[in-house]
N, C-alpha and C positions, 0 to 999 in steps of 0.2 A: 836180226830175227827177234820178233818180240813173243815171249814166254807169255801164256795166260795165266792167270790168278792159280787155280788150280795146281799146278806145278810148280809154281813160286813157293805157295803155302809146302807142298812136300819134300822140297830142298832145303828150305827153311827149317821144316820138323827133322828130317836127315841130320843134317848139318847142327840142330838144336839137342839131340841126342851123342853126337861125339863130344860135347863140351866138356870140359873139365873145370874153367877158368871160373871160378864162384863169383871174382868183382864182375865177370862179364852177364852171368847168369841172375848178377844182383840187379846190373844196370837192364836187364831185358826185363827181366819182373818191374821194377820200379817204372821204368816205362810203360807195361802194360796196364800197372796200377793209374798213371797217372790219363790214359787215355780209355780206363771205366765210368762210366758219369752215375751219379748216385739218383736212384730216381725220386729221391727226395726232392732233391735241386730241382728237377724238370716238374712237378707238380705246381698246381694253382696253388696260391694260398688257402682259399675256398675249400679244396679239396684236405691239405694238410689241418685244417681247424676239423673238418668233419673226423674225418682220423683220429685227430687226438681226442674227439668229444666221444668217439666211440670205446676208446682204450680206459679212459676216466669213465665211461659209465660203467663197463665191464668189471674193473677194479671195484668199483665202488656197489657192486650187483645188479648193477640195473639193467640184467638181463632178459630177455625170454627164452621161453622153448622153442622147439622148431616146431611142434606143434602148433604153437599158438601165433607165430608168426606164418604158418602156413593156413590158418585159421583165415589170420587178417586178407590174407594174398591169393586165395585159392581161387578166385574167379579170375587172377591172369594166369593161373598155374595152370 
C-alpha cells in the first residue's frame, strides 16, 4: 500500500521530533542545506549586473523618492 506525500511528511515530522542523535540531526540539516538552491545561481547574468548596478547607485546616493519616481510612472500607475 502506497503512503501519499502528505503522511510521509507527518511521520517524518513525528519521528524528526523523538530524535536525540545530533550526528543524525546534523546529517538531516546538512542535507537539507545542500538540497536549497541560492537564487543567485538561478538568475541571468543580465539580471544579476542590474542588481549590483542598483546596490552601487544606492550606496553611492543615487537615489529618488517615491515621489518622484511615481512622478515619472503615474500614467501606468
Amino acid at each position: 500500500m502506497e503512503m501519499n506525500i502528505q503522511n510521509i511528511k507527518i511521520e517524518l515530522i513525528q519521528w524528526l521530533t523523538t530524535l536525540d542523535d545530533k550526528n543524525l540531526i546534523q546529517k538531516i540539516l546538512d542535507l537539507r542545506k545542500s538540497q536549497t538552491k541560492d537564487w543567485w545561481n538561478e538568475i541571468s547574468d543580465a539580471e544579476k549586473s542590474s542588481i549590483e548596478k542598483g546596490i552601487s547607485d544606492a550606496e553611492n546616493g543615487k537615489l529618488n523618492s517615491h515621489s518622484e519616481a511615481h512622478k515619472v510612472y503615474e500614467k501606468w500607475l
